[in-house]
C-alpha positions in Angstrom: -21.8 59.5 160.5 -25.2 61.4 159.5 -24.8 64.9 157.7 -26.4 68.1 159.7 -29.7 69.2 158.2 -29.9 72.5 156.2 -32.9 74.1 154.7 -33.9 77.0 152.7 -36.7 78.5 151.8 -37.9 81.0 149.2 -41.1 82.6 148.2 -42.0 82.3 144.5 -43.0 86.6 144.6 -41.5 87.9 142.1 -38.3 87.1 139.9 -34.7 85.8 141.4 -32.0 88.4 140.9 -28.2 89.0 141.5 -28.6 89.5 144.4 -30.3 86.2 145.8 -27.7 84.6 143.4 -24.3 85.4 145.5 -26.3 86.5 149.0 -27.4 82.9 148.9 -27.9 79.9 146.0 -24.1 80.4 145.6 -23.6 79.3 149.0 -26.4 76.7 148.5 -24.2 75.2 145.8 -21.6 74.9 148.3 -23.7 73.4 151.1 -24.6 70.6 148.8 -21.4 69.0 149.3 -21.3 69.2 152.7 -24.8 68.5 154.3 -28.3 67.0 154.2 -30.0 70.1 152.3 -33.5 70.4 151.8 -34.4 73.5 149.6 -38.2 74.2 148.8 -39.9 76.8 147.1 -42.4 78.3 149.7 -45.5 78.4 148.2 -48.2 78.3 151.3 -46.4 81.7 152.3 -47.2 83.6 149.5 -50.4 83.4 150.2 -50.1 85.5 152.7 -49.6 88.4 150.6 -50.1 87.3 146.9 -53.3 85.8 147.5 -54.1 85.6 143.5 -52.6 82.6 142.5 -53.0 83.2 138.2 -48.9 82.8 138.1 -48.0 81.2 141.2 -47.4 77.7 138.8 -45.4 79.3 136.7 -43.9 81.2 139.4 -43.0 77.9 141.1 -42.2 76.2 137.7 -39.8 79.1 137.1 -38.1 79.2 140.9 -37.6 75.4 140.3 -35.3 75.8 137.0 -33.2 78.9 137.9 -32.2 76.8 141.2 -30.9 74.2 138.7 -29.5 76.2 136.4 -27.9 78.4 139.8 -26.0 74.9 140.7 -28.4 73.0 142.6 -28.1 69.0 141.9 -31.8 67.8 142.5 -29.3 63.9 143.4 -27.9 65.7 146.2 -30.5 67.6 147.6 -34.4 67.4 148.2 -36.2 70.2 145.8 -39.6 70.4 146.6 -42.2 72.2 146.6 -43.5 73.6 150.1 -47.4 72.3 149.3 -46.3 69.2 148.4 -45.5 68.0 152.4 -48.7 67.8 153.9 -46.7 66.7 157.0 -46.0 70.6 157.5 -49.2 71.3 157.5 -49.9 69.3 160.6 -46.8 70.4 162.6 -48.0 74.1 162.2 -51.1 73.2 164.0 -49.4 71.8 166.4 -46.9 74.5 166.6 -50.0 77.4 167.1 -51.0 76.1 170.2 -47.6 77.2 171.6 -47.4 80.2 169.7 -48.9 83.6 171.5 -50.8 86.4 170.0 -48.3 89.4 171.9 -45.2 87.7 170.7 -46.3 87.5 166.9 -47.9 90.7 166.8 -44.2 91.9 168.0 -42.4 90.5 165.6 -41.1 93.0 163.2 -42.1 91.3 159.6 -45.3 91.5 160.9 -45.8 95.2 161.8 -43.8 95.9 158.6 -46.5 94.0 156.3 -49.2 95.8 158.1 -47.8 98.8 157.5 -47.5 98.1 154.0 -50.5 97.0 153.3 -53.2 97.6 156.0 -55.9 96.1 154.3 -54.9 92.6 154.1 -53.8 91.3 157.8 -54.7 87.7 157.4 -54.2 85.4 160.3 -51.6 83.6 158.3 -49.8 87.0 157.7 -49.5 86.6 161.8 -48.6 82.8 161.6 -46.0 83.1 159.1 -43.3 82.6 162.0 -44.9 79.3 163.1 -44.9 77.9 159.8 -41.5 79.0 159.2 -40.7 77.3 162.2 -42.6 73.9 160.9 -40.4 74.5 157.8 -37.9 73.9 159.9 -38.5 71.3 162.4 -40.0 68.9 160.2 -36.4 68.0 159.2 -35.4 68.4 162.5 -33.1 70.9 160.6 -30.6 72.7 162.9 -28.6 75.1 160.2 -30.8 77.4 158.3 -28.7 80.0 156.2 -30.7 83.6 156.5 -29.7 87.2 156.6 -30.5 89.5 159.1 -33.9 89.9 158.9 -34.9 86.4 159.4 -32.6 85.9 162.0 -35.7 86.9 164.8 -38.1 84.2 162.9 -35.6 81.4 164.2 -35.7 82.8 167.4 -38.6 82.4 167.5 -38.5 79.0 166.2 -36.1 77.9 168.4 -38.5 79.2 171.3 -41.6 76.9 170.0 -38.6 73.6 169.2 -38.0 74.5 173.4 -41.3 74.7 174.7 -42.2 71.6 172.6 -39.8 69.9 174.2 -40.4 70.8 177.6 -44.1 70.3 177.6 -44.4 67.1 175.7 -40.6 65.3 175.5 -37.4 66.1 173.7 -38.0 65.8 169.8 -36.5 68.4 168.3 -33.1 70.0 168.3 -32.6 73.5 168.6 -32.3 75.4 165.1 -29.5 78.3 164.8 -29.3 80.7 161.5 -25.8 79.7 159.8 -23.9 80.8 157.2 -20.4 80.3 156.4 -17.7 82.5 158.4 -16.8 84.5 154.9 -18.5 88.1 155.1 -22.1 87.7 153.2 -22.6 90.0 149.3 -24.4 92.7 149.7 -26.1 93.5 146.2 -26.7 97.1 146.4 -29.8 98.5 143.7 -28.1 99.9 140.5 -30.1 103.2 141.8 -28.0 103.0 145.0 -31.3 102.6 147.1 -31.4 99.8 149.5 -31.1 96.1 148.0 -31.9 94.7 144.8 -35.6 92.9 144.9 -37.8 90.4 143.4 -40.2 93.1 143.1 -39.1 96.6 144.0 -36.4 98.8 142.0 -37.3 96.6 138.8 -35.2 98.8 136.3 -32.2 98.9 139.4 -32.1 95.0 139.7 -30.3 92.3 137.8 -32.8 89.7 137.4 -31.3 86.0 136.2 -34.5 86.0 133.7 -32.8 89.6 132.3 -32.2 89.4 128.2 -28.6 90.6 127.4 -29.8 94.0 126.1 -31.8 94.7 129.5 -28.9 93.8 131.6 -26.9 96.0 129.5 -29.0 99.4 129.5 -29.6 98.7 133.7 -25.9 98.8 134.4 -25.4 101.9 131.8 -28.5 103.7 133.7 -26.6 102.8 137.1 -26.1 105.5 139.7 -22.8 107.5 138.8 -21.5 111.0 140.2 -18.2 112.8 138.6 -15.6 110.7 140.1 -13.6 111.5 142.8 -11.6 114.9 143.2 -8.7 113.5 145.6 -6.8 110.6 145.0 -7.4 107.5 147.2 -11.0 108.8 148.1 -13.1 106.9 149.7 -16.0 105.4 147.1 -19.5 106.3 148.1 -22.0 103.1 148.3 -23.4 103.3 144.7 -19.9 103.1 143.1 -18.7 100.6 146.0 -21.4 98.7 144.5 -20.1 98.7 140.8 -16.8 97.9 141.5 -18.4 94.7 144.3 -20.2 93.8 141.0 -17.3 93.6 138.8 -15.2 92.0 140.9 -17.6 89.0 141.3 -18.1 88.9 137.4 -15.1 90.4 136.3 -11.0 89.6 135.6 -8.5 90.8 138.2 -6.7 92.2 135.5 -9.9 94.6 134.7 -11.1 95.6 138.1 -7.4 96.4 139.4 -7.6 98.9 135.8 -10.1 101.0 137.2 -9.2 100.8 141.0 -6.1 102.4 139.7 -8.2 105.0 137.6 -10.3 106.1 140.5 -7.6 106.1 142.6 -5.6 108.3 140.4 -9.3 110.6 140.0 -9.0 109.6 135.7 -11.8 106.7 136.0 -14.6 106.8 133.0 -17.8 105.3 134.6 -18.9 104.8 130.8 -16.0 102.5 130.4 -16.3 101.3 133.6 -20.2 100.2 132.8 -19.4 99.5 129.3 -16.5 96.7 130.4 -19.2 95.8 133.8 -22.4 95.1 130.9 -20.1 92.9 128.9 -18.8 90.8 131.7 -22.4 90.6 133.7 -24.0 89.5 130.5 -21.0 87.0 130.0 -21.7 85.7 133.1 -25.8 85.7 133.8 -26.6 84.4 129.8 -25.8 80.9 130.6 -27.6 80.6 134.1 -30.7 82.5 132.2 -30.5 80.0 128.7 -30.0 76.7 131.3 -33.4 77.8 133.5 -35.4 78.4 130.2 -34.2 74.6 128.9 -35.2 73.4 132.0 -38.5 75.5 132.2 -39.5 73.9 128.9 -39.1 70.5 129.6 -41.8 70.0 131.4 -41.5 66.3 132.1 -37.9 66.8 133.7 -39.6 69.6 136.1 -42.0 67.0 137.5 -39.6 64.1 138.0 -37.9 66.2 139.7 -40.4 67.8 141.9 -41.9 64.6 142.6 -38.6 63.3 143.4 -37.8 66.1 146.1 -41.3 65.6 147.3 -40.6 61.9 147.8 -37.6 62.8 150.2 -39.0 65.5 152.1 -41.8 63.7 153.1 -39.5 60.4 154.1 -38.0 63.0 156.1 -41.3 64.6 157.6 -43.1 61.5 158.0 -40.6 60.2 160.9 -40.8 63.7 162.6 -44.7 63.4 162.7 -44.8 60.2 163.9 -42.2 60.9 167.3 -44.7 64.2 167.0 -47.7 62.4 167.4 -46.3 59.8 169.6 -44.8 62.8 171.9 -48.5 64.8 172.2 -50.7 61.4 172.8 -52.5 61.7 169.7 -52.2 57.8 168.9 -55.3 56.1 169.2 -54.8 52.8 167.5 
């Protein structure tokens, strides 16, 4: 019995954190085991805002390793890069021609990068949910693990897998977000400010490329207050997010010591961020030494990219051809 298809996508912008570590390649690990994965590192979209492309090899080289050294078992999956697949390439032209202006220019990515950055609203910035959606189908991919705010780009990819199939024959099934049942970790900033980014909040985020010493003087600089006044208060967000952190990186034994402390209104945040540093750097040095090994050996990085490449196009090449087949555009 054939496996369900997952993918994943990520844009090689700026450095992995914590945060993409337990919101998703955690869960990655996991889905390994259990379906067809294809993971890629999504190169043509960062064009659309990071049009100078000086680091994007080493950006891509770098994204590679730390999704190794995060778990990822390039024998069990397909690890490619995004570029690689010309086969997507074709499937996103197809895709535009049932993609409309109005409904793109809705989408709320889209009006959020303009916003942003108002000088550089490149058709492919408008696009970027039909090439998401030819990410997609050219596995013929029906579980694709995303939080909330991708959730309306597979709409919307659902809607163009639909109206393919209606207009030229059924080839593609209908893709639906998924991720498993358990309640997704939310990696607050160490500032207490929204989410920790690849590029935002650099001195509030844990980034898996972090030295020992910069993890350490990020958690000590985290958002504190006085500690509570009542026993059994109720922890605002910022310290919610310590204690989420420890107990992700951290023994029982330790967080239950300073849930008792701030229950009893005697907790030390210095202690508390003293015994967090330890335990994060404990836990991130070997994922960060494993991804530099891995960047280094540069021959290992291209096996294992042209390996990944091999299987996503196997894959890609049998969409195209029931593509083509479906759309009349076979001539010989």
């Amino acid at each position: 019995m054939s496996k369900e298809v997952v993918l994943s996508g990520i844009r090689p912008t700026g450095f992995l954190h914590l945060g993409n570590y337990f919101g998703a390649m955690r869960n990655f690990v996991r889905m390994q085991e259990e379906f067809e994965c294809y993971f890629f590192v999504a190169d043509w979209h960062s064009l659309t805002t990071h049009p100078d492309t000086k680091e994007l090899r080493s950006s891509v080289l770098r994204v590679i390793a730390e999704n190794i050294a995060c778990g990822l078992d390039p024998e069990k999956v397909a690890l490619y890069v995004q570029s690689d697949v010309r086969e997507i390439a074709e499937l996103y032209l197809y895709l535009n021609m049932l993609a409309y202006t109005g409904e793109l220019e809705r989408t709320t990515t889209f009006k959020d990068k303009v916003r942003l950055n108002p000088g550089n609203v490149n058709a492919g910035l408008l696009t970027y949910p039909v090439l998401m959606a030819a990410d997609i189908l050219v596995h013929r991919a029906v579980k694709v693990p995303v939080g909330k705010d991708q959730e309306q780009h597979i709409e919307m990819a659902r809607n163009f897998a639909e109206r393919f199939n209606h207009r030229y024959g059924d080839v593609f099934p209908a893709p639906h977000a998924f991720n498993y049942s358990t309640k997704l970790v939310k990696i607050m900033s160490l500032d207490g400010v929204g989410k920790m980014s690849k590029s935002e909040n650099q001195m509030a985020t844990l980034y898996l490329a972090d030295d020992d010493d910069s993890i350490r003087k990020k958690i000590m600089k985290a958002k504190t207050d006085s500690g509570p006044t009542e026993h059994n208060s109720e922890k605002p967000d910022y310290i919610e997010n310590l204690f989420t952190l420890m107990k992700l990186v951290s023994t029982d034994d330790v967080v239950q010591q300073f849930e008792a402390a701030f229950n009893g209104c005697s907790i030390r945040y210095g202690d508390m961020k003293k015994q967090l540093a330890e335990d994060m750097v404990k836990f991130m040095s070997p994922i960060r030494e494993k991804a530099a090994a891995i960047q280094n050996d540069k021959e290992y990085l291209a096996k294992i990219m042209a390996s990944g490449a091999e299987k996503a196009r196997a894959s890609a090449s049998k969409t195209l051809a029931e593509v083509r087949k479906a759309v009349g555009m076979q001539y010989l």
